[in-house]
Backbone as CSV, one residue per row, in Angstrom:
resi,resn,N_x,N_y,N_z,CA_x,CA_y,CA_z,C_x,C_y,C_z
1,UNK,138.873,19.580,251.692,140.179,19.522,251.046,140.064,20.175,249.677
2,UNK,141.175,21.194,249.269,140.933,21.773,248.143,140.926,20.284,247.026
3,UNK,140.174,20.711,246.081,140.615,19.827,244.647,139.039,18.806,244.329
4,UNK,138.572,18.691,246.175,137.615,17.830,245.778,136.069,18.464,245.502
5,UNK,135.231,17.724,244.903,134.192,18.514,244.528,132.992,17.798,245.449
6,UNK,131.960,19.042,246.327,130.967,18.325,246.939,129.961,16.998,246.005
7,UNK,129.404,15.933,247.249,129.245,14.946,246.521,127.727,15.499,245.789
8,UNK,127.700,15.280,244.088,126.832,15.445,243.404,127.129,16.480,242.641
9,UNK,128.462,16.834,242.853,128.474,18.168,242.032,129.137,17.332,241.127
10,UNK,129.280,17.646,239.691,129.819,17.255,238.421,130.735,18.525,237.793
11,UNK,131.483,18.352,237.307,132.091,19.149,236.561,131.792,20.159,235.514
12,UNK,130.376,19.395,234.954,129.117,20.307,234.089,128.877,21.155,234.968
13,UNK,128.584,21.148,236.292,127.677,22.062,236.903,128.955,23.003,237.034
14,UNK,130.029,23.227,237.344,130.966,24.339,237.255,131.154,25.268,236.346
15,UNK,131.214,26.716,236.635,131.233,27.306,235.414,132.719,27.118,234.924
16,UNK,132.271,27.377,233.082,133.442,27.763,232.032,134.675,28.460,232.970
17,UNK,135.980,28.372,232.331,136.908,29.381,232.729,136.688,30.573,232.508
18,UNK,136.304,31.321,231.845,136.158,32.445,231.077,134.850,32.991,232.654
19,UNK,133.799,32.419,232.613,132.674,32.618,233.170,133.234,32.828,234.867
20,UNK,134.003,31.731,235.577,134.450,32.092,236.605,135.359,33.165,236.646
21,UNK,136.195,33.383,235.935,137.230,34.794,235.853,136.183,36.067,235.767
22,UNK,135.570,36.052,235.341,134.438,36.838,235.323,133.260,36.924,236.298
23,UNK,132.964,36.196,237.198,132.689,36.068,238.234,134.126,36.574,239.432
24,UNK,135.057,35.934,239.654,136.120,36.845,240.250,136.342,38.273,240.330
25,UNK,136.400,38.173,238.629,136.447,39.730,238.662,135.160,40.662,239.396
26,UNK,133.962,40.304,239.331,132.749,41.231,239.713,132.916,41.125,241.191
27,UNK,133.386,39.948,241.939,133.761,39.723,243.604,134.552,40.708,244.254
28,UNK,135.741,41.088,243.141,136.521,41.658,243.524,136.373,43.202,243.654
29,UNK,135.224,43.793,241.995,134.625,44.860,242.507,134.069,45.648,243.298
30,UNK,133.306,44.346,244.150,131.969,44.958,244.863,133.486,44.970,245.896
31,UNK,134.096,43.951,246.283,135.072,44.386,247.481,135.714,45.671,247.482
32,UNK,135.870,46.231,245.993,136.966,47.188,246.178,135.905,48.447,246.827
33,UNK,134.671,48.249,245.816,134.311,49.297,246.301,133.748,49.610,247.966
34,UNK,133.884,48.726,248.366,133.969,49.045,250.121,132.238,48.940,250.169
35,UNK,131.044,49.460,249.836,129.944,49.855,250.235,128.636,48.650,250.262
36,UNK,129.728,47.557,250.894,128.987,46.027,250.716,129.085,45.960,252.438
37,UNK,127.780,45.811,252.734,127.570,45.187,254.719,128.663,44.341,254.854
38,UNK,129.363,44.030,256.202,130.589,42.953,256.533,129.894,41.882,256.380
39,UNK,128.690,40.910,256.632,128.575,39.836,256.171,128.392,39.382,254.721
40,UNK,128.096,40.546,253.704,127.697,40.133,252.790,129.334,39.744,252.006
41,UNK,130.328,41.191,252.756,131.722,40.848,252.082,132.225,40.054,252.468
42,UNK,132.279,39.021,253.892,132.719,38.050,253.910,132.185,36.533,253.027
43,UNK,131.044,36.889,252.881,130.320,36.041,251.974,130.939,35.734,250.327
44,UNK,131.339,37.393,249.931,131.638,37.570,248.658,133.598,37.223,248.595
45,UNK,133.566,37.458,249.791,135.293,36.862,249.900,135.444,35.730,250.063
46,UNK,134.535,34.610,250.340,134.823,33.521,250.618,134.384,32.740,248.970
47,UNK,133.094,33.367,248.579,132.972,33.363,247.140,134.791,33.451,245.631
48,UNK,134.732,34.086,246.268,136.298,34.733,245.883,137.303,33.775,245.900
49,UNK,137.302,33.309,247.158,139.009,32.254,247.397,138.518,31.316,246.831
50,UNK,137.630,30.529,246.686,136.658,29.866,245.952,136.670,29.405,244.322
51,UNK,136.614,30.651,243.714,136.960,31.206,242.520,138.549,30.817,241.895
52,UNK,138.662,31.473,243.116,140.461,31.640,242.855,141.277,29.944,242.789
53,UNK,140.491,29.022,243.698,140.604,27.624,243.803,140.861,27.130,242.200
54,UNK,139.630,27.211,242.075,138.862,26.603,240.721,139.584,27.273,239.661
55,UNK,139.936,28.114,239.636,141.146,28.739,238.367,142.257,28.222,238.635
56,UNK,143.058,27.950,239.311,143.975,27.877,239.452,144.174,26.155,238.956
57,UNK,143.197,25.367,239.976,142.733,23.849,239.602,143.224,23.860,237.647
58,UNK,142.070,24.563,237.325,141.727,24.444,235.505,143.091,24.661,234.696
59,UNK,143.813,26.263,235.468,144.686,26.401,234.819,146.189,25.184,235.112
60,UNK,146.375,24.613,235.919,147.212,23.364,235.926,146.841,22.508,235.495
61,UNK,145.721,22.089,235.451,145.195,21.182,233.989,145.520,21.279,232.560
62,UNK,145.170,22.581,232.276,145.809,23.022,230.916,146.910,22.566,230.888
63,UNK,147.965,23.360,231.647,149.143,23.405,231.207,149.817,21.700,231.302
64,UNK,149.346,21.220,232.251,149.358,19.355,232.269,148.908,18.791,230.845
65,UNK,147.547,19.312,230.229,147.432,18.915,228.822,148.529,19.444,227.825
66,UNK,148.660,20.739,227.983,150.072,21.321,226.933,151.296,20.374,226.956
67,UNK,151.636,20.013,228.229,153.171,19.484,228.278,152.876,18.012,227.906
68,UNK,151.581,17.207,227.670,151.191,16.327,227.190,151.204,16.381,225.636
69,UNK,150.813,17.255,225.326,150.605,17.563,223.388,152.015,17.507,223.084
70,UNK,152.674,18.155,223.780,154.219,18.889,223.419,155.289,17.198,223.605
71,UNK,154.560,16.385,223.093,155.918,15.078,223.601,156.703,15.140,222.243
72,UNK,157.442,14.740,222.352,158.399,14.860,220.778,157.920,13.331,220.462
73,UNK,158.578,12.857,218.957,158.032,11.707,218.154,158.474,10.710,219.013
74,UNK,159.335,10.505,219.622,160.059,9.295,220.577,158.939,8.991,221.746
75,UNK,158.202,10.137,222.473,157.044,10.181,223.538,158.126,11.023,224.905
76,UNK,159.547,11.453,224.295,159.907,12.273,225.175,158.969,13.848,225.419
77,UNK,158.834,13.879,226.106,158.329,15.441,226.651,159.144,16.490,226.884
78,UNK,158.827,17.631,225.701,159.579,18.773,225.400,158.780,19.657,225.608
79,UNK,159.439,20.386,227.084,158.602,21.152,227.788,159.063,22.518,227.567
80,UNK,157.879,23.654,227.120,158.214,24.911,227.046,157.774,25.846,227.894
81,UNK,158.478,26.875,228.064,157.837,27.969,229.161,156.395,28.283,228.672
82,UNK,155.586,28.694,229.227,154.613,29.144,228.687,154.452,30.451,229.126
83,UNK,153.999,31.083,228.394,154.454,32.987,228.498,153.417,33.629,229.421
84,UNK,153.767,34.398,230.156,152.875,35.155,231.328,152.490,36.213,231.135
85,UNK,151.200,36.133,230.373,151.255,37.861,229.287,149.647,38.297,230.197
């Protein structure tokens, strides 16, 4: 099931955001460039959706912490777009 983490893995052992986007990105290289054996690219694609999990996970966290910071003085929550740059 997406979200859960194998048993013994910790959250330390995951890489940084920065570090997995960067890992994505190099997955996505070797794919583009085509000159990877089919098992190794299915390997590196499954690496990939993987990736793509775990970012996506982090980045709804964030933005769950943002709309948390953002409560007005009452503890209403004043929610802003957050920009897609």
């Amino acid at each position: 099931m997406a979200g859960k983490k194998k048993s013994g893995q910790s959250r330390k052992d995951e890489p940084k955001f920065e570090e997995a986007l960067a890992d994505l990105e190099e997955v996505v290289r070797q794919l583009e460039e085509g000159d990877v054996p089919l098992e190794e690219s299915l390997t590196a694609f499954e690496r990939g959706v993987a990736l793509v999990r775990l970012l996506h996970l982090r980045l709804d966290a964030v933005q769950t912490r943002v709309e948390e910071l953002t409560r007005s003085e009452r503890g209403d929550l004043t929610t802003r777009e957050i920009d897609d740059e």
